[in-house]
N, CA, C and O of each residue as an XYZ file, in Angstrom:
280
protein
N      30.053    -12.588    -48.510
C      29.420    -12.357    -49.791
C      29.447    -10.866    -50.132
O      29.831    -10.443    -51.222
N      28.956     -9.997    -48.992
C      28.845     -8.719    -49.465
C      30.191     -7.871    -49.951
O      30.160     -6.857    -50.649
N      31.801     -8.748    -49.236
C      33.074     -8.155    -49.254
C      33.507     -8.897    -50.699
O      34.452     -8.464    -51.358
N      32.788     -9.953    -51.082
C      33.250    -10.216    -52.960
C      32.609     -9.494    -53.697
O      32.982     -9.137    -54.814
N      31.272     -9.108    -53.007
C      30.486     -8.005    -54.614
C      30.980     -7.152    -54.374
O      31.589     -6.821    -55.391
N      31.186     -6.365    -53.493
C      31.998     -4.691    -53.519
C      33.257     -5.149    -54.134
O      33.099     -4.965    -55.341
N      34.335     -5.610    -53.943
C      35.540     -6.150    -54.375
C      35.242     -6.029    -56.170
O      35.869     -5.335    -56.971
N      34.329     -6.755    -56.381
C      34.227     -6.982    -57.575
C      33.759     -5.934    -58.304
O      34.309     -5.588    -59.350
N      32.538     -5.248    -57.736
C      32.149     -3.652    -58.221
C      33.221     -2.599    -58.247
O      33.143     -1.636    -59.009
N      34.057     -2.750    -57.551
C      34.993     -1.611    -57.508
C      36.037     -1.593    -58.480
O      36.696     -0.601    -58.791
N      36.206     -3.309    -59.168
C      36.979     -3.672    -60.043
C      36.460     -3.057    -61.543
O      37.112     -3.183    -62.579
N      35.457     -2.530    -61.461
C      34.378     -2.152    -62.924
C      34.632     -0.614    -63.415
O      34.732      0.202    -62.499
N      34.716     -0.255    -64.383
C      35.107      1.361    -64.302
C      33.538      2.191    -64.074
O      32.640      1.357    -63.967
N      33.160      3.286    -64.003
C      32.406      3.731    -63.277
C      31.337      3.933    -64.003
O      30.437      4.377    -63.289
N      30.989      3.796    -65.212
C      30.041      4.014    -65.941
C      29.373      2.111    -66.093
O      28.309      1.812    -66.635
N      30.489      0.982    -65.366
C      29.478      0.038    -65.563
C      29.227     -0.151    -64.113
O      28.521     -1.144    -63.943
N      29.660      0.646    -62.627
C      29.562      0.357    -61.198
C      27.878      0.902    -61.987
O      27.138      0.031    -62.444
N      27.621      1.857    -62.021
C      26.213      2.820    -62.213
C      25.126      1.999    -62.980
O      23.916      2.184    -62.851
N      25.804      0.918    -63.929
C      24.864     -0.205    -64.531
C      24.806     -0.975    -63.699
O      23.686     -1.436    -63.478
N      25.671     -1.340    -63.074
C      25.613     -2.669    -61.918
C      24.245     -2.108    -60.603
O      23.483     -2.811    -59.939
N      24.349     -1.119    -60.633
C      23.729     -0.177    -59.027
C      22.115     -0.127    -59.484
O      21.083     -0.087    -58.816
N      22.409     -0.152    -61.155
C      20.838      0.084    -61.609
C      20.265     -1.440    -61.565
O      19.070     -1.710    -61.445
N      21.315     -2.389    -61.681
C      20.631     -3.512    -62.191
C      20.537     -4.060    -60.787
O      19.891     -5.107    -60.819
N      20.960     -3.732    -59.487
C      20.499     -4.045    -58.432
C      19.172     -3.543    -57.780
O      18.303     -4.214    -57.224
N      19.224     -2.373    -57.958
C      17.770     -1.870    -57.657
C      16.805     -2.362    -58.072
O      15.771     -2.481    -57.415
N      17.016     -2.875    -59.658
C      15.848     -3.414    -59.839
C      15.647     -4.968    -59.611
O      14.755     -5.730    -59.985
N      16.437     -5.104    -59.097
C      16.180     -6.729    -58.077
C      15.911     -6.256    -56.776
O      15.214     -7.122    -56.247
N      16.060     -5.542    -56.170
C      15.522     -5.450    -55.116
C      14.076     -4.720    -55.216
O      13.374     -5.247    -54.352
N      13.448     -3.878    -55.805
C      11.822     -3.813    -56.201
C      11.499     -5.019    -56.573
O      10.564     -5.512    -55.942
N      11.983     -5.672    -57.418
C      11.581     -7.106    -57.929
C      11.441     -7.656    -56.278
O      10.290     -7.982    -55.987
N      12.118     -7.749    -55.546
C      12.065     -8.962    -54.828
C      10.739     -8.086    -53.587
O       9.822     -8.553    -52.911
N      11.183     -6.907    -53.752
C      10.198     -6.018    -52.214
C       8.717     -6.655    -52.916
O       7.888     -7.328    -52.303
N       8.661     -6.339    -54.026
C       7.126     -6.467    -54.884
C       6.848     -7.869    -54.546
O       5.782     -7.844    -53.931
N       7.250     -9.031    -54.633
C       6.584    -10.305    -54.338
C       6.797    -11.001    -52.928
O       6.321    -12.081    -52.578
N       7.879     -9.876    -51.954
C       7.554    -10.866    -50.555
C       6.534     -9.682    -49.983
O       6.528     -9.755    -48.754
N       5.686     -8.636    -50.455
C       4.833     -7.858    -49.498
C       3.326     -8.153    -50.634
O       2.367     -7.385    -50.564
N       3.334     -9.140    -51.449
C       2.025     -9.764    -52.275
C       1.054     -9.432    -51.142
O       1.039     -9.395    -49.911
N       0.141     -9.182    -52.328
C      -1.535     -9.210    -50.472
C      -1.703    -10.619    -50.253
O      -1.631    -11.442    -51.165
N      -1.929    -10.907    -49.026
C      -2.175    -11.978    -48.576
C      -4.041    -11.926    -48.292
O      -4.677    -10.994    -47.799
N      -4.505    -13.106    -48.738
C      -5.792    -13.979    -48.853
C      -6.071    -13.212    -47.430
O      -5.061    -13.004    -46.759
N      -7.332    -12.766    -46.889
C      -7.697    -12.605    -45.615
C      -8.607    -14.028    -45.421
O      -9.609    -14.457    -45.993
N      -7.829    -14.492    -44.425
C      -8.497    -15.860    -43.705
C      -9.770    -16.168    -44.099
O     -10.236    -17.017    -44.859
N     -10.484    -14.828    -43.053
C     -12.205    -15.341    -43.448
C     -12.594    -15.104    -44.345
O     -13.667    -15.699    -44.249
N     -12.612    -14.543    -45.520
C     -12.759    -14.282    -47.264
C     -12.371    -16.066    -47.789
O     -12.871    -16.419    -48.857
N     -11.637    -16.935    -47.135
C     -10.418    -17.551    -48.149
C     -11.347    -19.190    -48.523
O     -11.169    -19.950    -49.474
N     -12.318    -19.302    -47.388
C     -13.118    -20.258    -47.723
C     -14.022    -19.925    -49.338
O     -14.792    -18.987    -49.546
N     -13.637    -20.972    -50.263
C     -14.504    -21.319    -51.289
C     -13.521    -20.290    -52.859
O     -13.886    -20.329    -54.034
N     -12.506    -19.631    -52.407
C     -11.581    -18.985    -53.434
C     -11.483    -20.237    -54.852
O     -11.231    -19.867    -55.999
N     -11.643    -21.187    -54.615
C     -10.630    -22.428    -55.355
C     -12.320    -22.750    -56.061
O     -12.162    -23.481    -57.039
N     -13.269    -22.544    -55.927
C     -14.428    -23.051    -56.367
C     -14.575    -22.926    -57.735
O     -14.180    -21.842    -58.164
N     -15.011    -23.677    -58.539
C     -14.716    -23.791    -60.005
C     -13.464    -24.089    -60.587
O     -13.320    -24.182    -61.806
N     -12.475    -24.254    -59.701
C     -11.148    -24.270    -60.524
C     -10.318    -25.939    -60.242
O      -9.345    -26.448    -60.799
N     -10.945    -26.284    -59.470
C     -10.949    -27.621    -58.960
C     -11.414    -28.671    -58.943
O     -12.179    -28.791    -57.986
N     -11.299    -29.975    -59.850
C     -12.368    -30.863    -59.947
C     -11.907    -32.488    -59.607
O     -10.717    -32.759    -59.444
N     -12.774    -33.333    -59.536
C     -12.093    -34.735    -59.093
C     -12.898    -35.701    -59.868
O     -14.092    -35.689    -59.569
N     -12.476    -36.704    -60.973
C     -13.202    -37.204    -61.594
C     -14.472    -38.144    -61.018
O     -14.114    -38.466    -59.885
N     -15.725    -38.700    -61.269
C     -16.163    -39.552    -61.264
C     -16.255    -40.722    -60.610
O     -17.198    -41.142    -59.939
N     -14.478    -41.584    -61.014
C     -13.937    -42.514    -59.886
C     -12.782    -42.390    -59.640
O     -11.763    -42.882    -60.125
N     -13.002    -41.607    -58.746
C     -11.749    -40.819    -58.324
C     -11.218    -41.869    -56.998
O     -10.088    -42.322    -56.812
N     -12.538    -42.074    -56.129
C     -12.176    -43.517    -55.028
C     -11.900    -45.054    -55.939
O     -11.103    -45.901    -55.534
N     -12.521    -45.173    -56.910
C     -12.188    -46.355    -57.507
C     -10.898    -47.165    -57.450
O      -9.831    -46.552    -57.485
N     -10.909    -48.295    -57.379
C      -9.622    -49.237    -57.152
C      -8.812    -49.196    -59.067
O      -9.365    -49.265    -60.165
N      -7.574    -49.079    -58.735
C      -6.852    -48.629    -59.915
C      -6.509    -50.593    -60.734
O      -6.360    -51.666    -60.149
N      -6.507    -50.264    -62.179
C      -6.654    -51.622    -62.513
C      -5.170    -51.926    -61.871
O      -4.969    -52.613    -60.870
N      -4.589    -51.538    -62.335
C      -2.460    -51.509    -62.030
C      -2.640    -52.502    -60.672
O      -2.124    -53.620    -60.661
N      -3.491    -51.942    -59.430
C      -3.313    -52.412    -58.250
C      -3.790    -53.907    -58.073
O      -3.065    -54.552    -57.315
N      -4.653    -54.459    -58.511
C      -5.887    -55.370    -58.721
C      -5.571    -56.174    -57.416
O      -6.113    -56.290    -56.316
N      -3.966    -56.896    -58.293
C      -3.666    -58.208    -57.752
C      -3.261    -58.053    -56.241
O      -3.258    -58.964    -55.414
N      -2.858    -56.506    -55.986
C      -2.719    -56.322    -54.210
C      -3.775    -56.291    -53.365
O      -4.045    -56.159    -52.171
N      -4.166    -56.424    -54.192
C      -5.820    -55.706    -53.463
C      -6.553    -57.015    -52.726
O      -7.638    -56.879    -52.162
């Protein structure tokens, strides 16, 4: 992979290698920025989801659809 993108960059005249070099960098901040995200600290992580989560009423209830398996 890396011997077709050089191949191919080198094929570009030099004012678009320098667009290509810019438009890589900024995929690679793009990508550094979301695999080093802060991660949840464990013991903080109980109860994060509170309010944002709900389960209706009859939520155990038998579904009419099912009846006849039932």
């Amino acid at each position: 992979m890396e011997q077709a993108l050089l191949e191919q960059i080198q094929r570009l005249p030099e004012s678009a290698q320098q667009e290509a070099l810019q438009y890589i960098e900024g995929l690679v901040a793009k990508y550094n920025q979301s695999v080093q995200a802060p991660l949840v600290d464990r013991k903080n992580a109980f109860g994060i989801w509170k309010g944002e989560v709900w389960l209706s009423d009859d939520f155990n209830a038998t579904l009419d659809d099912l009846q006849e398996y039932m």
